[in-house]
MDTraj code that builds the backbone (N, CA, C; nanometers):
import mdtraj as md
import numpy as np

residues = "UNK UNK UNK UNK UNK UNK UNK UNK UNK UNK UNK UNK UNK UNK UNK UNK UNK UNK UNK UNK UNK UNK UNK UNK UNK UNK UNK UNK UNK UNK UNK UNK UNK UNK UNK UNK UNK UNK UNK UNK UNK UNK UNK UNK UNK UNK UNK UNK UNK".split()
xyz = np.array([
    [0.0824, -0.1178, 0.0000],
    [0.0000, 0.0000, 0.0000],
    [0.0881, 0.1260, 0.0000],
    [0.2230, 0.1450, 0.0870],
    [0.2596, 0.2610, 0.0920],
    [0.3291, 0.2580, -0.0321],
    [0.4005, 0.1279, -0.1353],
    [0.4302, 0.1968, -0.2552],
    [0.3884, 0.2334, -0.3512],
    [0.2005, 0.2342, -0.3496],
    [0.1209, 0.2681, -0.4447],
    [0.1242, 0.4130, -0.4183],
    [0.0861, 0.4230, -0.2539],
    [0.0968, 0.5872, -0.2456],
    [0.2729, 0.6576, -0.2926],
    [0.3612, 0.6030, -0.3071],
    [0.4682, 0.6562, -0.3290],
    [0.4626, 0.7304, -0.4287],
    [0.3848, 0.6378, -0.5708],
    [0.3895, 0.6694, -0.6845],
    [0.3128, 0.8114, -0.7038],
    [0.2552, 0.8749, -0.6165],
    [0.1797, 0.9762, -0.6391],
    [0.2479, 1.0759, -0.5866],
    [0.3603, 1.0358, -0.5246],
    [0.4620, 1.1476, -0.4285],
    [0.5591, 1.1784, -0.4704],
    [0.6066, 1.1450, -0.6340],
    [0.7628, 1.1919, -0.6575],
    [0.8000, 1.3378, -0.6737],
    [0.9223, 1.3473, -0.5998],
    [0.9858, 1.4420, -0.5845],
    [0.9806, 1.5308, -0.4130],
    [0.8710, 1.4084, -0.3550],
    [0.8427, 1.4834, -0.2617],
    [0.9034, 1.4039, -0.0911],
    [0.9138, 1.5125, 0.0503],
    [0.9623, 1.4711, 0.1470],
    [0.8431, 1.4172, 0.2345],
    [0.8639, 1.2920, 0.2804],
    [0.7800, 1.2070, 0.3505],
    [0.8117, 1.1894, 0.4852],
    [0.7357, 1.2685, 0.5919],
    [0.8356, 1.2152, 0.7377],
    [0.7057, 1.1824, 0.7978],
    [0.7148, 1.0936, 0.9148],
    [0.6667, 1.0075, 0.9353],
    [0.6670, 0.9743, 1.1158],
    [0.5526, 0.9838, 1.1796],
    [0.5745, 1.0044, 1.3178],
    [0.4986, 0.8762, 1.3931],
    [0.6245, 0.7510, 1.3668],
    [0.5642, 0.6246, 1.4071],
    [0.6750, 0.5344, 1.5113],
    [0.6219, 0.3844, 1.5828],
    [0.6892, 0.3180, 1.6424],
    [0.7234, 0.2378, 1.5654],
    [0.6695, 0.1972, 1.4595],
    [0.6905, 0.0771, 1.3652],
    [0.8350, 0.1138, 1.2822],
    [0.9208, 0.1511, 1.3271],
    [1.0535, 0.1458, 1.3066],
    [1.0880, 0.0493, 1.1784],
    [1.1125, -0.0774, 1.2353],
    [1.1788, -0.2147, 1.1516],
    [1.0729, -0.2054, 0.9818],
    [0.9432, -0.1805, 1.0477],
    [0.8787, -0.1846, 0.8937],
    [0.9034, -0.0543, 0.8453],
    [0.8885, 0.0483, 0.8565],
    [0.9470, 0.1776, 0.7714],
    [1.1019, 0.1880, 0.7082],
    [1.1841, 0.1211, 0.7934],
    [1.3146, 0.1649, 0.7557],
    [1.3255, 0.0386, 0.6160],
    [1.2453, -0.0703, 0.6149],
    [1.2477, -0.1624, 0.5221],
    [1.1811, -0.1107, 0.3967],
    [1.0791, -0.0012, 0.3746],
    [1.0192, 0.0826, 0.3033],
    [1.1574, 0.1850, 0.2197],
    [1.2489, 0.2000, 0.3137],
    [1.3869, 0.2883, 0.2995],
    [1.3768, 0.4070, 0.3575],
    [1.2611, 0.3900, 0.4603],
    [1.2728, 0.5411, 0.5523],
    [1.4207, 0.5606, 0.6290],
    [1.4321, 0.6758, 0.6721],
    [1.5782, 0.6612, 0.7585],
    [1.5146, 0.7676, 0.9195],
    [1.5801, 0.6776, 0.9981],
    [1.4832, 0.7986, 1.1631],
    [1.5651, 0.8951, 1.1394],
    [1.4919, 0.9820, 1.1590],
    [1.5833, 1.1616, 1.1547],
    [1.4650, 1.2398, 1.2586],
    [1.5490, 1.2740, 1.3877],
    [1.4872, 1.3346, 1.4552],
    [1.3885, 1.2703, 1.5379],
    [1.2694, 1.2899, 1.5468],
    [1.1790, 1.1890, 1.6550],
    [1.0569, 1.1147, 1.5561],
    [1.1355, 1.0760, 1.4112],
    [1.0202, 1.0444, 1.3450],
    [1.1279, 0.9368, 1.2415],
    [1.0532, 0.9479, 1.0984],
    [1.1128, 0.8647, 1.0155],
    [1.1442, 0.9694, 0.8492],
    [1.1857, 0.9879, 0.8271],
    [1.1672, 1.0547, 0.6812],
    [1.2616, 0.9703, 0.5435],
    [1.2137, 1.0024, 0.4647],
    [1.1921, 0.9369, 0.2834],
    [1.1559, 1.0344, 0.1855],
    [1.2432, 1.0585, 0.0982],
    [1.2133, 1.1534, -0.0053],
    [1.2032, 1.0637, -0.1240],
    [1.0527, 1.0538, -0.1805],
    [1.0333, 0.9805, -0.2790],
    [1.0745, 1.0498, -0.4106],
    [1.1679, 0.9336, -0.4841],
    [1.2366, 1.0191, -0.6729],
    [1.3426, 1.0900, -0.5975],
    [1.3367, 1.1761, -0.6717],
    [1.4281, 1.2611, -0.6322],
    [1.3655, 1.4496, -0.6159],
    [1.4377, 1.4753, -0.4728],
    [1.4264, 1.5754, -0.4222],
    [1.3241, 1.7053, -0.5041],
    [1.2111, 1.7854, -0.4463],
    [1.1922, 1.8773, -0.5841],
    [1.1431, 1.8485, -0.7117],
    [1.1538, 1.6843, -0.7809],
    [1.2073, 1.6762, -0.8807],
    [1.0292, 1.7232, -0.9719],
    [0.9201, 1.7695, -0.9207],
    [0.7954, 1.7777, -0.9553],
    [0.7454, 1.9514, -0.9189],
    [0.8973, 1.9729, -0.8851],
    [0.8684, 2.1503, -0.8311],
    [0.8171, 2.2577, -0.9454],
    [0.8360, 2.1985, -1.0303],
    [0.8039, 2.3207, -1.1854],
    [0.6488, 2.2432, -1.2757],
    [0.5978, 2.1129, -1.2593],
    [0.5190, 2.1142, -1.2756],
    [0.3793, 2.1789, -1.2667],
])
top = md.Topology()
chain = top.add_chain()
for i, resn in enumerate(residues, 1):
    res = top.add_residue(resn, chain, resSeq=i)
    for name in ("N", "CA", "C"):
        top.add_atom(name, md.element.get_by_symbol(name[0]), res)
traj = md.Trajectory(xyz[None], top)
């Protein structure tokens, strides 16, 4: 499910305020701060659309 929603998110920053650790970081989240964040594509990359 979350990589269907991915596909609708490129270019964009995803952070994420969960316990489920082991399953997010397997998604390729990384913990930063008191949460989880993932930048789906690449950075921006939908900013001029």
């Amino acid at each position: 499910m979350m990589r269907q929603v991915f596909a609708h998110l490129d270019g964009q920053h995803v952070y994420l305020f969960t316990g489920a650790h082991a399953f997010y970081e397997s998604l390729g989240f990384k913990r930063q701060g008191t949460g989880m964040a993932l930048v789906v594509g690449s950075w921006l990359h939908n900013a001029t659309r």
